[in-house]
C-alpha positions as CSV (number, residue, x, y, z in Angstrom):
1,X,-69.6,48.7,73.6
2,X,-72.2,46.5,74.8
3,X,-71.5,42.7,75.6
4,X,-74.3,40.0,75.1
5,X,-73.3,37.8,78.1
6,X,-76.4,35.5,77.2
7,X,-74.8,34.5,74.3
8,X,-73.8,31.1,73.7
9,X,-69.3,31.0,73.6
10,X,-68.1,28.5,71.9
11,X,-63.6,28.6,72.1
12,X,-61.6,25.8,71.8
13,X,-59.4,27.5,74.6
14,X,-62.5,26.9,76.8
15,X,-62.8,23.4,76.4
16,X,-58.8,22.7,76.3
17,X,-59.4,24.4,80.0
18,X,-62.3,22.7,80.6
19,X,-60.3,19.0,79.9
20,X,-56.9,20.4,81.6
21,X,-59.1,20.8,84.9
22,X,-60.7,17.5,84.7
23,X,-57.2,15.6,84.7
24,X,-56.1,17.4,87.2
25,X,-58.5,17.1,89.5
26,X,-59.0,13.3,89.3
27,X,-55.1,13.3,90.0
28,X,-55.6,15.4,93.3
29,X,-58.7,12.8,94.5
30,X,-56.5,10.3,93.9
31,X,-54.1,11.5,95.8
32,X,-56.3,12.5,98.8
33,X,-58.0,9.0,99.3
34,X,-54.7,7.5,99.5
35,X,-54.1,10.1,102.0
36,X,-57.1,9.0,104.1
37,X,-57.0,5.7,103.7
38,X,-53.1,6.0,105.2
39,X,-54.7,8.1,108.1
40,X,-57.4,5.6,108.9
41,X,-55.3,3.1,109.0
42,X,-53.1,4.6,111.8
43,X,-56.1,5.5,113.8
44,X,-57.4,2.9,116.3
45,X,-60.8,3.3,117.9
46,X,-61.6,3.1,121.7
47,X,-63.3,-0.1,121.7
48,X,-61.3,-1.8,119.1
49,X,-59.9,-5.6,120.0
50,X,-56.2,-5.0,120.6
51,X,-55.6,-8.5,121.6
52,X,-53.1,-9.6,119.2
53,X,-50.9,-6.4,119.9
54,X,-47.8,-6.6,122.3
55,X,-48.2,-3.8,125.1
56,X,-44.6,-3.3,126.7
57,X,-44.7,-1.7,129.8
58,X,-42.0,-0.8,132.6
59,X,-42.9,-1.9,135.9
60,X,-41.2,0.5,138.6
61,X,-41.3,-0.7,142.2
62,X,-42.6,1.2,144.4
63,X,-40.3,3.7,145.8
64,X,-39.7,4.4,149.7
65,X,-41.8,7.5,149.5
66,X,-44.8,5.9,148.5
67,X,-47.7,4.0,150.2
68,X,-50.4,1.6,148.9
69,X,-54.3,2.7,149.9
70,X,-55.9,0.4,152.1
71,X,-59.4,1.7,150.2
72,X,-58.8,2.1,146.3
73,X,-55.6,0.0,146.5
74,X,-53.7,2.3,144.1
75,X,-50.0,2.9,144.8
76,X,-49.6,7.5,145.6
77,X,-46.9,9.4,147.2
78,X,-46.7,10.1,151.0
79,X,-48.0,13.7,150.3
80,X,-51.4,12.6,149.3
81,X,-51.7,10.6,152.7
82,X,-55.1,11.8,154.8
83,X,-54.6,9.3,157.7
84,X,-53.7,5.9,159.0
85,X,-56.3,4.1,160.6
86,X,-56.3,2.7,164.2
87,X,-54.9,-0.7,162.8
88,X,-52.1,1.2,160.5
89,X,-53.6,0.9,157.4
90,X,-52.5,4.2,155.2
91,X,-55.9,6.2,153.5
92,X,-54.9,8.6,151.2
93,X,-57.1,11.9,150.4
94,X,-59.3,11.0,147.8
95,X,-60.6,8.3,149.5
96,X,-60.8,10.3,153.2
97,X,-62.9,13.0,151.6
């Protein structure tokens, strides 16, 4: 049997559907821009002023292992040292290459 499919269908099951799908889909959105609102919130950006937040770090001193370079300044661990210089000044590798 042939079936017009161009023909207009008019069910009351349709449009129960139809309304069913509606509510539940404004219940989902809802639900997903509290979900990104609560993500964006938690994000911070790079450049974003942090001033009023409390950074707590542990300050180590430096162990006997380690030296400070006389060029960059930055505390590394004896196996990094390139050289001393002539007036005992320790260079580590990053800075001798």
């Amino acid at each position: 049997m042939a079936q017009d499919y161009d023909s207009p269908r008019n069910k009351d099951e349709d449009e129960e559907s139809l309304q069913a799908l509606g509510k539940s889909s404004q219940n989902t959105s809802n639900d997903m821009d509290d979900d990104e609102n609560a993500i964006a919130e938690d994000y911070e950006l790079p450049g974003a002023d942090l001033s009023n937040e409390d950074a707590s770090v542990t300050v180590i001193p430096m162990q006997g292992d380690e030296f400070i370079c006389s060029e960059c300044f930055l505390v590394k661990h004896r196996s990094q040292l390139a050289y001393t210089t002539d007036d005992g000044q320790p260079v580590c590798q990053e800075c001798a290459a």
